[in-house]
C-alpha atoms as one frame of an Amber mdcrd trajectory, in Angstrom:
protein
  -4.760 -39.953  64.117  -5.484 -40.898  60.295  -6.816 -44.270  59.664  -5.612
 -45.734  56.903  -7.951 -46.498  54.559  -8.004 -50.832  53.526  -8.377 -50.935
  49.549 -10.642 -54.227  48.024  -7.965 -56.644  46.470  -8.285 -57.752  43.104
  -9.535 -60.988  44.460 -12.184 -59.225  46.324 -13.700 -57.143  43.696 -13.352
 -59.618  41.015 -16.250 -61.429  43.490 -18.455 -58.643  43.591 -21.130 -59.563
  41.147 -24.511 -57.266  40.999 -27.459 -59.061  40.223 -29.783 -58.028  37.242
 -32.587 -55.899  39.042 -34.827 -56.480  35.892 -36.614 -59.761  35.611 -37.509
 -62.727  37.600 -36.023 -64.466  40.779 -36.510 -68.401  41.155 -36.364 -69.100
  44.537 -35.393 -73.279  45.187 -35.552 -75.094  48.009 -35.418 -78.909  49.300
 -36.409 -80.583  52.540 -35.111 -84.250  53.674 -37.805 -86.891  54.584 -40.123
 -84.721  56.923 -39.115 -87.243  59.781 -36.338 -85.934  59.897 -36.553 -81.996
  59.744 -39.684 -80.171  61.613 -42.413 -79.243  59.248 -41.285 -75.397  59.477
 -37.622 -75.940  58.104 -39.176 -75.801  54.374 -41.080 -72.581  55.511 -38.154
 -71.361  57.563 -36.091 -71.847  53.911 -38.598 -69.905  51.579 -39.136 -66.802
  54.305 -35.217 -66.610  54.929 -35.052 -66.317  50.710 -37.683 -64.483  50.281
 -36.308 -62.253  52.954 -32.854 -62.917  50.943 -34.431 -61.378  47.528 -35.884
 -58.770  48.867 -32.808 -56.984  50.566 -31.485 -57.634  47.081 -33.541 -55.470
  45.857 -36.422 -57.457  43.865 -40.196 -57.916  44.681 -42.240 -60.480  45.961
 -43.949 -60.140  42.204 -40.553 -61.111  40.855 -40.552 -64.410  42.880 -41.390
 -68.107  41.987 -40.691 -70.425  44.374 -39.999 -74.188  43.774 -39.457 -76.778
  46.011 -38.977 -80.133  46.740 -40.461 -81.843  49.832 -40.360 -84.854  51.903
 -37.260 -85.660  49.235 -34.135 -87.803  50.347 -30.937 -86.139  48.996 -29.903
 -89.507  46.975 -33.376 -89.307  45.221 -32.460 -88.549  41.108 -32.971 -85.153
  40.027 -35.492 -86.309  37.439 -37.876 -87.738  40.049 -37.842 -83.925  41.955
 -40.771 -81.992  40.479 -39.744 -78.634  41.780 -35.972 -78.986  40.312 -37.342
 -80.426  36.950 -40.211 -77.473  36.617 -36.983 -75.026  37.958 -34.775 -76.613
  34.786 -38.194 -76.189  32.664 -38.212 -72.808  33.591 -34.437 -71.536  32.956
 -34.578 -73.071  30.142 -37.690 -71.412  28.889 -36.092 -67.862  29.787 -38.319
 -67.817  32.868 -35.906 -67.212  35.350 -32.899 -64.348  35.784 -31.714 -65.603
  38.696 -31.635 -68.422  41.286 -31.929 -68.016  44.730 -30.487 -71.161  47.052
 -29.923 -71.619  50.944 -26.653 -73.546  50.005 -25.488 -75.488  46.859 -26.681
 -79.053  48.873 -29.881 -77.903  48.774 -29.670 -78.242  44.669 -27.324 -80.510
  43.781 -26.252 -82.623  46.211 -26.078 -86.317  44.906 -25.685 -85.081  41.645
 -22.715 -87.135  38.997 -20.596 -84.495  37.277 -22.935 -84.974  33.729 -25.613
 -83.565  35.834 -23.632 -80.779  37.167 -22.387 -80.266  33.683 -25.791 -80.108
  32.270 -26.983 -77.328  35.128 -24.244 -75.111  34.735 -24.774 -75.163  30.886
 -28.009 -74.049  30.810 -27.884 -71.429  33.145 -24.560 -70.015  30.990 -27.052
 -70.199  28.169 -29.968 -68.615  29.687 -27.206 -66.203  31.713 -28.775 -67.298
  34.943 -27.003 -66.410  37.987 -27.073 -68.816  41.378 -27.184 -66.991  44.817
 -26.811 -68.029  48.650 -27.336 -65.636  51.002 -23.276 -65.521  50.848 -22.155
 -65.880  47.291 -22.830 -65.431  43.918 -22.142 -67.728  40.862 -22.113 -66.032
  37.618 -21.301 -68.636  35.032 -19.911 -66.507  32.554 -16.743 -66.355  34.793
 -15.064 -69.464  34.791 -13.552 -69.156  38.103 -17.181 -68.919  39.293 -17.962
 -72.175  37.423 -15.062 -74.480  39.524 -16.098 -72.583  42.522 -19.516 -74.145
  42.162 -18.412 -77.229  40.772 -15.854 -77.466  43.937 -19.294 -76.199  46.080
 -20.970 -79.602  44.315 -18.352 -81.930  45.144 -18.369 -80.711  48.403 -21.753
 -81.594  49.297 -21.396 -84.719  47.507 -18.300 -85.630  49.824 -20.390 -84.748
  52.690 -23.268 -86.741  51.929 -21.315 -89.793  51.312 -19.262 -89.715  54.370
 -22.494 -88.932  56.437 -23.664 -92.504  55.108 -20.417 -94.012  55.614 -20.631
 -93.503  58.533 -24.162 -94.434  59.392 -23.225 -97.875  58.453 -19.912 -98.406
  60.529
């Protein structure tokens, strides 16, 4: 008996995006209020990336981890040190690509300027943004809504978590 052998779709291989071996991984990550999460959910976030990276292919020298604790998803991304040195650093040509545990972790309560103004400067800088279980690559516009649907999302989420807090 032959099996018959399943070709990738168009779809599928048009998401197949290989990462730039060459140059230097940014690895982000946020914790809520510490009350809320145990002490080791930042760690368990950085090993799982770092873990993440490294079957990718790049070493721990490529690696520069910044992160956020003890923050509240509301707070504004201008008062989180760790996003506004990882900005700092795209910007400066610092970073090749971005490692994430999930778009919330990044840009949760962001407005749609905000979102805007991320997704420009990593097309600029030709950064790309990875979970463990997809890649953006912001020079293909598909990729872009995908995120900017991914933002939303979390955004959605977030509010109707508070929502219903207060009923």
């Amino acid at each position: 008996m032959v099996k018959k052998r399943h070709e990738n779709s168009p779809q599928q291989q048009s998401n197949l995006v290989q990462l730039p071996l060459m140059g230097n991984v940014a690895i982000y990550t946020r914790v809520a209020t510490q009350d809320k999460l145990p002490q080791s959910d930042l760690l368990s976030q950085v090993e799982s990336l770092k873990q993440c990276a490294q079957t990718l292919g790049y070493t721990t020298e490529q690696l520069t981890i910044f992160t956020d604790e003890s923050i509240h998803a509301t707070a504004p991304l201008f008062e989180r040190k760790g996003y506004t040195a990882l900005v700092s650093a795209i910007r400066s040509g610092k970073v090749n690509v971005l490692l994430i545990a999930e778009v919330s972790r990044l840009l949760q309560y962001a407005i749609e300027a905000q979102v805007s103004a991320f997704i420009h400067v990593c097309m600029e800088k030709g950064v790309y943004v990875a979970t463990p279980t997809h890649v953006y690559d912001f020079s293909n516009l598909t990729s872009v809504h995908q995120f900017r649907v991914a933002c939303m999302q979390a955004f959605q989420i977030l509010q109707e978590a508070y929502a219903s807090r207060e009923n």
